[in-house]
VOBA-1610 file (N, C-alpha, C; in pm, whole numbers, padded with zeros to 5 digits, always signed):
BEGIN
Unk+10707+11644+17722Unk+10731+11529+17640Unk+10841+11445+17703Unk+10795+11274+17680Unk+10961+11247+17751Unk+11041+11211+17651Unk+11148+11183+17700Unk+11274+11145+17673Unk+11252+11038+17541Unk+11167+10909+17571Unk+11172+10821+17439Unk+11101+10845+17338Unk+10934+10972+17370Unk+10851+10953+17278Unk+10943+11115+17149Unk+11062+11217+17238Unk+11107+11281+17160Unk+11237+11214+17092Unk+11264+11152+17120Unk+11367+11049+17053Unk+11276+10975+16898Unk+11183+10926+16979Unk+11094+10846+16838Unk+11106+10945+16779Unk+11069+11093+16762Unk+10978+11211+16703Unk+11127+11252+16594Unk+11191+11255+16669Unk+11355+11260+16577Unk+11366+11148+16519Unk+11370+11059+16547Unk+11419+10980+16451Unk+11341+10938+16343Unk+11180+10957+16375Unk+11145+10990+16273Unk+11144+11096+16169Unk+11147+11236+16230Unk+11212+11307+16096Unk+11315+11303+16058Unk+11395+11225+16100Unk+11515+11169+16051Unk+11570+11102+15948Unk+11454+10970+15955Unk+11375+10892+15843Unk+11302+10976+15766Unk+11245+11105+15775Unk+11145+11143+15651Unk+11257+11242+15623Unk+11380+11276+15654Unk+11432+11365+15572Unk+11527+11322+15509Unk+11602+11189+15540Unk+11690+11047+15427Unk+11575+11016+15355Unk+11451+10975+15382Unk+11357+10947+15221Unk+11350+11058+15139Unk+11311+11173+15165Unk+11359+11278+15086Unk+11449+11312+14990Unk+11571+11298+15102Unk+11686+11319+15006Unk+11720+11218+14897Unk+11649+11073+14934Unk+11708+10957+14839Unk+11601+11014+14692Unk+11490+11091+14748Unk+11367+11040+14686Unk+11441+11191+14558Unk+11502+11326+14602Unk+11492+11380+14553Unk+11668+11322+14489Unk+11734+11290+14488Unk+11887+11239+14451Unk+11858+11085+14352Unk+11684+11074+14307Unk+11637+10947+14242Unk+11570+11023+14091Unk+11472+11139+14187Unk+11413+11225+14069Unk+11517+11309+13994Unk+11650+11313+13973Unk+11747+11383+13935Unk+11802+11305+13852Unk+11804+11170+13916Unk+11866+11062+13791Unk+11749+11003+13691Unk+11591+11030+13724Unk+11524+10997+13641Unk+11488+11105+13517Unk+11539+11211+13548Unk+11522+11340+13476Unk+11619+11302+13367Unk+11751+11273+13475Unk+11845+11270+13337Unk+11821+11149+13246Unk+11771+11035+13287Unk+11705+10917+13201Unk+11616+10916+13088Unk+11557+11046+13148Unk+11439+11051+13051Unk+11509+11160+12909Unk+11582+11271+12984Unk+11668+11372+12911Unk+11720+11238+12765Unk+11800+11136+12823Unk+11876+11064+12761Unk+11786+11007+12673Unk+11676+10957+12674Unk+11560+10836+12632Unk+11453+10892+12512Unk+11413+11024+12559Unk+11335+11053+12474Unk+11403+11098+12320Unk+11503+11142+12346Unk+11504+11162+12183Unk+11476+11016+12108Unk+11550+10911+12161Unk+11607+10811+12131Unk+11431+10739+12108Unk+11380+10720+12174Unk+11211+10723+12160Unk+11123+10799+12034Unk+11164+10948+12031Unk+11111+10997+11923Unk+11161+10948+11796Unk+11281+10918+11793Unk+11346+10831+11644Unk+11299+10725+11579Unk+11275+10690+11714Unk+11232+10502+11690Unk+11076+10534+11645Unk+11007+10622+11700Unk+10857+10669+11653Unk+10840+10689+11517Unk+10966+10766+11489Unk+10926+10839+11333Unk+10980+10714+11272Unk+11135+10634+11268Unk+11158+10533+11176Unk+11068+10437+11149Unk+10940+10380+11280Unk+10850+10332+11261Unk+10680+10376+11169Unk+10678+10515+11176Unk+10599+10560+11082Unk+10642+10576+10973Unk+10789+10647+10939Unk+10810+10599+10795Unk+10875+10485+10758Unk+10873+10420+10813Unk+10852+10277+10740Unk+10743+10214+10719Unk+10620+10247+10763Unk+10521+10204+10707Unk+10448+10289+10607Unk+10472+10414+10596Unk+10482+10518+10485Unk+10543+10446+10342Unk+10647+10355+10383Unk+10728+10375+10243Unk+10627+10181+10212Unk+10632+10124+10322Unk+10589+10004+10227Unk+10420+10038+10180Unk+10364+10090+10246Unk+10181+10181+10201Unk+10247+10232+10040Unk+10330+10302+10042Unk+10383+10321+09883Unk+10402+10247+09789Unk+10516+10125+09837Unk+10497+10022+09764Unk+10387+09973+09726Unk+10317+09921+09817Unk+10196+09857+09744Unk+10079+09926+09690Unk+10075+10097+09717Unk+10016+10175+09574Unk+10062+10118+09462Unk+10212+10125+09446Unk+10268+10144+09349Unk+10259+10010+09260Unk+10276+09908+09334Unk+10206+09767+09266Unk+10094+09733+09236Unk+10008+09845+09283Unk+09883+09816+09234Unk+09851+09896+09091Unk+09910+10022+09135Unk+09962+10079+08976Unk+09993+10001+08872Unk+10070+09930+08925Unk+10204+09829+08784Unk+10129+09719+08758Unk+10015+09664+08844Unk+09942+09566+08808Unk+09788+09659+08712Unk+09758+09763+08746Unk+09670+09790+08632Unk+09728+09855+08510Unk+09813+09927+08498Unk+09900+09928+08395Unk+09947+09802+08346Unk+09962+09691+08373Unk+10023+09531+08273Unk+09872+09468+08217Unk+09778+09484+08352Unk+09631+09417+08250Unk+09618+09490+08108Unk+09615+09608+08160Unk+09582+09692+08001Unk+09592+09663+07942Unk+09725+09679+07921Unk+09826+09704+07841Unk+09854+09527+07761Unk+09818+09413+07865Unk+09782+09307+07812Unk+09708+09259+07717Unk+09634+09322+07733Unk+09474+09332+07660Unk+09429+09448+07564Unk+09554+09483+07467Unk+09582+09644+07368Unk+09624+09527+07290Unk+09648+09571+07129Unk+09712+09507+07049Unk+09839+09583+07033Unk+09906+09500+06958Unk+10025+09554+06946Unk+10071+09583+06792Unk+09958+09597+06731Unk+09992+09670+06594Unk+10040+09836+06534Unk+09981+09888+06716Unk+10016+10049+06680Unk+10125+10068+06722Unk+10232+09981+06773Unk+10367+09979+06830Unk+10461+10014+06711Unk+10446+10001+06593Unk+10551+10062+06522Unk+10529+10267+06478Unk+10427+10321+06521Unk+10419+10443+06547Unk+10507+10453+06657Unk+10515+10628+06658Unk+10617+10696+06745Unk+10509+10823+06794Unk+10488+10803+06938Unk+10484+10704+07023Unk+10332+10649+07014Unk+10333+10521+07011Unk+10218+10427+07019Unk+10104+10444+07086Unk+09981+10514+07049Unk+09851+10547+07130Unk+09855+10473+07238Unk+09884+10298+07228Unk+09850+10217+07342Unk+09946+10213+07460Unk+10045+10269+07456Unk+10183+10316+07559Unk+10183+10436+07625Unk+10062+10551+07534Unk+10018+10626+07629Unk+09900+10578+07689Unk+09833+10535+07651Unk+09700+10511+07704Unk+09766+10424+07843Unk+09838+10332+07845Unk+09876+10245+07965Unk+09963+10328+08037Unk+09990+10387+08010Unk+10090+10580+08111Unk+09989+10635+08183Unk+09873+10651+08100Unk+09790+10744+08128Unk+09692+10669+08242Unk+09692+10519+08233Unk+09597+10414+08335Unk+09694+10443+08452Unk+09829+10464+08437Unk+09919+10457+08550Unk+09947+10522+08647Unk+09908+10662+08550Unk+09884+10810+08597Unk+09725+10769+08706Unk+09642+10799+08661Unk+09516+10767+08696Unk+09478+10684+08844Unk+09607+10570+08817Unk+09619+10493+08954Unk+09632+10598+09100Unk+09783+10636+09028Unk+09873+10720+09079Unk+09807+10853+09165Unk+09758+10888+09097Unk+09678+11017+09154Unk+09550+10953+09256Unk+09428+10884+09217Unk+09347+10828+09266Unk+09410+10774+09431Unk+09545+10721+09430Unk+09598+10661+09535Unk+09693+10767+09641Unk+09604+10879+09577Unk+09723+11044+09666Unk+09845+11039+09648Unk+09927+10968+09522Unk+10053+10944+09519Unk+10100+11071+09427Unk+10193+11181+09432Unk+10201+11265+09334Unk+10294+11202+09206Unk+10200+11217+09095Unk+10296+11166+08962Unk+10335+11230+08902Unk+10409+11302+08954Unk+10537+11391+08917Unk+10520+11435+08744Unk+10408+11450+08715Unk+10384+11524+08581Unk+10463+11402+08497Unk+10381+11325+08513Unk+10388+11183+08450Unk+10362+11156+08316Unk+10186+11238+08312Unk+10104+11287+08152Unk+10178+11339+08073Unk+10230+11455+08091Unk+10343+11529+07997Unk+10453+11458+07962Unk+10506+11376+07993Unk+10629+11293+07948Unk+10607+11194+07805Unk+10674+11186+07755Unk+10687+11142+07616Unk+10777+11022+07621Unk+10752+10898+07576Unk+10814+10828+07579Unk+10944+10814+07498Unk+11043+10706+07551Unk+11177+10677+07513Unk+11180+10484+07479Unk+11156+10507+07331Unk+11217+10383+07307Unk+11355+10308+07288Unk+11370+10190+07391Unk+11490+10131+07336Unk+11520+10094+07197Unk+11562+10111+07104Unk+11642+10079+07004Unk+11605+09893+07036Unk+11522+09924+06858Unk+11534+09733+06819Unk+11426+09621+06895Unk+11372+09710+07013Unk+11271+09636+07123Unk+11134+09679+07118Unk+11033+09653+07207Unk+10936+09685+07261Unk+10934+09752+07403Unk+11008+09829+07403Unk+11037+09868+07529Unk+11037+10036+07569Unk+10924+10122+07584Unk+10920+10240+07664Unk+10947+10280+07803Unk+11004+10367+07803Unk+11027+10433+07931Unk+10996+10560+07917Unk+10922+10623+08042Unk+10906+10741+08066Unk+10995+10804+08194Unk+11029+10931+08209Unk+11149+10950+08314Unk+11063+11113+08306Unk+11060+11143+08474Unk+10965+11248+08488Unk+11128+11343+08553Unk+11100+11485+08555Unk+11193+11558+08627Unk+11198+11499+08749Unk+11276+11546+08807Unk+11284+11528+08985Unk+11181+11540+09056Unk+11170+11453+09152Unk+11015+11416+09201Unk+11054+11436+09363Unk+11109+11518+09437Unk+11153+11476+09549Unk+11243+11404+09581Unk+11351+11405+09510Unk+11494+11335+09520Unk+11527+11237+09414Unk+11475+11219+09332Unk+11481+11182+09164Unk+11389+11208+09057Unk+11402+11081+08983Unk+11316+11067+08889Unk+11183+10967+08931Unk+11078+10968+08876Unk+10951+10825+08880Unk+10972+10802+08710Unk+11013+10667+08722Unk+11011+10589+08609Unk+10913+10489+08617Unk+10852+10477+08499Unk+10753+10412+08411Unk+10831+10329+08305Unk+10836+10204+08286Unk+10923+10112+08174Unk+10773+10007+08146Unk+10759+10040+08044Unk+10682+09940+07937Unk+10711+09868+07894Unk+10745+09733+07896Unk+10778+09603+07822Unk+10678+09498+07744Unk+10631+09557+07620Unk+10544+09487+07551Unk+10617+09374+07494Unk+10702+09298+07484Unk+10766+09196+07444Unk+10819+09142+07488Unk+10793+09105+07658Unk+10877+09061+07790Unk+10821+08868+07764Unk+10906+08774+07747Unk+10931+08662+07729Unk+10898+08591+07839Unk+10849+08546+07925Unk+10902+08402+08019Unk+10856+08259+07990Unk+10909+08154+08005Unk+10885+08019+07979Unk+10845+07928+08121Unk+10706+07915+08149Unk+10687+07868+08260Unk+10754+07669+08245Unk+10692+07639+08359Unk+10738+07463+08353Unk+10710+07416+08191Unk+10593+07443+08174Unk+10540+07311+08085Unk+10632+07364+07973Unk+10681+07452+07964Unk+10808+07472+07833Unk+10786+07559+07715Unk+10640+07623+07772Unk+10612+07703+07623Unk+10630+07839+07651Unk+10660+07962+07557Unk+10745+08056+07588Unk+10641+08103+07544Unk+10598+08221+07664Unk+10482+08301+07680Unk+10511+08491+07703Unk+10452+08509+07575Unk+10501+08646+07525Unk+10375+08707+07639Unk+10434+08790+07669Unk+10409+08888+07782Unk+10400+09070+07816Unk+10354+09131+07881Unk+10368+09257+07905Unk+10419+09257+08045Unk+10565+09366+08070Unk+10572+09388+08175Unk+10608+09530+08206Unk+10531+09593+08334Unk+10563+09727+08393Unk+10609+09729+08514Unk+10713+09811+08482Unk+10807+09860+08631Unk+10791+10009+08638Unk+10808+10042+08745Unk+10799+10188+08845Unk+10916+10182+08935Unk+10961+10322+08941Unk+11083+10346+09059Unk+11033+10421+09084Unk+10968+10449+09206Unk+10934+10612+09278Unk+11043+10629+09373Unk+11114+10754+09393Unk+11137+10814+09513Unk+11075+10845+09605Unk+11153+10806+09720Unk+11056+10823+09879Unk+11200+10914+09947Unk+11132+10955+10018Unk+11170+11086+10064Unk+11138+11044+10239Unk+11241+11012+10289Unk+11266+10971+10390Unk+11239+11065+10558Unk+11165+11086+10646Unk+11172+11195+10734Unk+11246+11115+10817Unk+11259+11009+10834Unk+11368+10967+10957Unk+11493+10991+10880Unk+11535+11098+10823Unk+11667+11171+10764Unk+11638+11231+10873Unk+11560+11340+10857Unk+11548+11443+10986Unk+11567+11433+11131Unk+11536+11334+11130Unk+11525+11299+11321Unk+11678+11204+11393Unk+11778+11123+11276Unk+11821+11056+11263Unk+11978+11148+11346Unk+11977+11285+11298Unk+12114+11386+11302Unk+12072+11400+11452Unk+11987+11381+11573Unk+11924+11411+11660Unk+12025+11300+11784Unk+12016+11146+11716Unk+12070+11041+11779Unk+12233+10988+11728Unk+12229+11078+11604Unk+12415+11026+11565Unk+12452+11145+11430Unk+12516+11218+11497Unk+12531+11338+11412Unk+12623+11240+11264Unk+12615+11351+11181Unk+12677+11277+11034Unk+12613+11153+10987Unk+12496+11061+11071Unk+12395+11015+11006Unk+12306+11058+10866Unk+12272+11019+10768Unk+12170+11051+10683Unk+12097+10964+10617Unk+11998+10971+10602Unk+11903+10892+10504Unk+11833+10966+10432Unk+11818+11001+10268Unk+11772+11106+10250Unk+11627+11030+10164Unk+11673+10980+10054Unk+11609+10947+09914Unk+11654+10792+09890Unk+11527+10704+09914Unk+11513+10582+09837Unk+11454+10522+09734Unk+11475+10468+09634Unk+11399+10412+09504Unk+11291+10293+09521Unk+11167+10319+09581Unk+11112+10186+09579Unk+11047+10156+09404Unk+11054+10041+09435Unk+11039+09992+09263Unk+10965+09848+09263Unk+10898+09849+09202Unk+10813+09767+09188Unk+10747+09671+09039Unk+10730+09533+08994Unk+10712+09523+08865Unk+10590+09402+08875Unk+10507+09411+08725Unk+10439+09300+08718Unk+10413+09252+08594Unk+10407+09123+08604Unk+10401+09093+08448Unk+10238+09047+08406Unk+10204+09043+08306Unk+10056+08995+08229Unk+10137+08951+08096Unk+10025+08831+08044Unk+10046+08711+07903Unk+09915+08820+07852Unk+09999+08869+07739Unk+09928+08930+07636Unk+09840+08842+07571Unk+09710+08930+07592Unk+09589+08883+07521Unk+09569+08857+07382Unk+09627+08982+07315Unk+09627+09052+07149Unk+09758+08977+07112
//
């Protein structure tokens, strides 16, 4: 061999053993990149699925509160001075019905007995702990509003608070220890102009 073509021959493995080393002193810092990245990736995964978890809830839950107010629109309101009023369960029981139909658990909703405010038209039902509270049900058969034209339009309105039960709690201690998110109240209301 001569002299220049073993010179080339070195200096090319010369060159393939600096690409090497850059190549393996690159895969060491991409290891640790990724070490660093992925949790931070898996967080952002789950905060993005449950957040669309919790608003998919919401709008069960408004669809609940909107067939519970037609009903309940369209009931008279003469059995309202009984304790408790056939038509306040019956619109519990439409709510329930939603509730379940929509895979939402209603926290033994049926069994609850209503709570009237003193002096009003106003029931509430309050279930045990549902996964980090209560699910409230509020009946407002005597809910008021006065649109533009000025005439004051007696109304039914239902509200819901469900607890949501957060899993980006879980994943959250992963990216900032002493972080928490545990239990939020989504709540939701709708009103209907009583028919009866």
């Amino acid at each position: 061999m001569s002299h220049s073509l073993k010179d080339a021959v070195v200096l090319k493995c010369n060159d393939a053993h600096r690409s090497w080393q850059r190549l393996a002193a690159s895969d060491g810092a991409q290891l640790v990149e990724m070490a660093v990245t992925l949790p931070v990736l898996v967080v952002l995964f789950v905060f993005i699925f449950d957040l669309g978890q919790a608003v998919n809830l919401k709008q069960k839950l408004t669809g609940a509160v909107r067939e519970g107010a037609r009903f309940a629109a369209n009931q008279s309101t003469v059995d309202l001075v009984q304790s408790p009023p056939p038509s306040i369960l019956a619109v519990r029981d439409v709510i329930d019905a939603y509730l379940v139909t929509s895979n939402i658990n209603d926290c033994g909703l049926v069994g609850q007995a209503p709570v009237r405010t003193p002096s009003t038209w106003i029931w509430t039902f309050t279930t045990a702990s549902c996964g980090g509270g209560p699910l409230v049900v509020t009946i407002n058969r005597g809910f008021t509003f006065t649109p533009p034209s000025g005439v004051t339009v007696e109304a039914t309105q239902v509200q819901i608070t469900y607890p949501y039960k957060w899993q980006f709690g879980n994943m959250i201690s992963l990216v900032a220890s002493g972080a928490s998110y545990t239990t939020t109240n989504v709540g939701t209301s709708a009103v209907m102009q009583n028919m009866n």
